[in-house]
C-alpha positions as CSV (number, residue, x, y, z in Angstrom):
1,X,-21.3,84.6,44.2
2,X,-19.0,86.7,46.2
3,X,-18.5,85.9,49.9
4,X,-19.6,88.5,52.5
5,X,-16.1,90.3,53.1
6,X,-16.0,91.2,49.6
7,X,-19.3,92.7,49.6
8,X,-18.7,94.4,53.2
9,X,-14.9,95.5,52.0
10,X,-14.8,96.2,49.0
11,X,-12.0,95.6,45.7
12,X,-8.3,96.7,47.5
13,X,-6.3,98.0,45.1
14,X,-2.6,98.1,45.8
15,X,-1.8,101.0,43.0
16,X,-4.0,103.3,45.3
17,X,-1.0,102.4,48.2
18,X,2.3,103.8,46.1
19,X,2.1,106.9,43.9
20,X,1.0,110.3,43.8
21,X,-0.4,112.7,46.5
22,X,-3.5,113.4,48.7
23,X,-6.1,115.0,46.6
24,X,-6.2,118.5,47.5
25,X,-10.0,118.5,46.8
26,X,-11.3,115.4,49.0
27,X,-8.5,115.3,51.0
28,X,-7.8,112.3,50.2
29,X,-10.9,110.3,50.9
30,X,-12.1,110.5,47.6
31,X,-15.9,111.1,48.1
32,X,-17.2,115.1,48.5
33,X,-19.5,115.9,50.6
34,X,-22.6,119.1,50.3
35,X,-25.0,120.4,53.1
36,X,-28.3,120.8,51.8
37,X,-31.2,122.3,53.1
38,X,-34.6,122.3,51.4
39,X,-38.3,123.4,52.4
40,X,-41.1,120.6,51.9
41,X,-44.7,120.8,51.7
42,X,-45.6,121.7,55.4
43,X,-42.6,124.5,55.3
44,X,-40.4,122.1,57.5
45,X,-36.3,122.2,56.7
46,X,-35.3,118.9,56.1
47,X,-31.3,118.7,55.7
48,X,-29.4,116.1,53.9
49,X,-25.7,115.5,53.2
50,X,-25.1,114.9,49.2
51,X,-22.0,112.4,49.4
52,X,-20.5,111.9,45.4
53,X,-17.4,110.5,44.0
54,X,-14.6,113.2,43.7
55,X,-14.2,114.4,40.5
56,X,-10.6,115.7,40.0
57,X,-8.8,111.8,41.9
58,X,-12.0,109.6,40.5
59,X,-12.6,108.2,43.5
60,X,-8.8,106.9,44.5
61,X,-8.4,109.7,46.7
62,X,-5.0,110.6,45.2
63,X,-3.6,112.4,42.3
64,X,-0.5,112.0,40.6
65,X,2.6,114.2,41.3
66,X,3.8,116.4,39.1
């Protein structure tokens, strides 16, 4: 079983650290994020934030150079 920091922290990967630049998409977080606005039942806006893993830096928030 894994401790509570590694389920609060994470897996730290030092190749993310050296290597490559900010993703130009994220901006280097790694996670995009989409304003959404939708009508329910009673014709009330509800508003949500779609958060999902960057697609062009998988995640790591940077891309190789070059």
């Amino acid at each position: 079983m894994a401790s509570s920091t590694e389920e609060t922290t994470g897996v730290f990967n030092m190749q993310n650290l050296s290597g490559g630049k900010p993703c130009p998409d994220c901006d280097g977080v790694g996670q995009l994020r989409f304003d959404s606005e939708n009508i329910n039942e009673k014709f009330e806006v509800e508003k949500q934030t779609v958060i999902t893993e960057c697609a062009r830096c998988h995640g790591t928030g940077h891309v190789p150079v070059g």
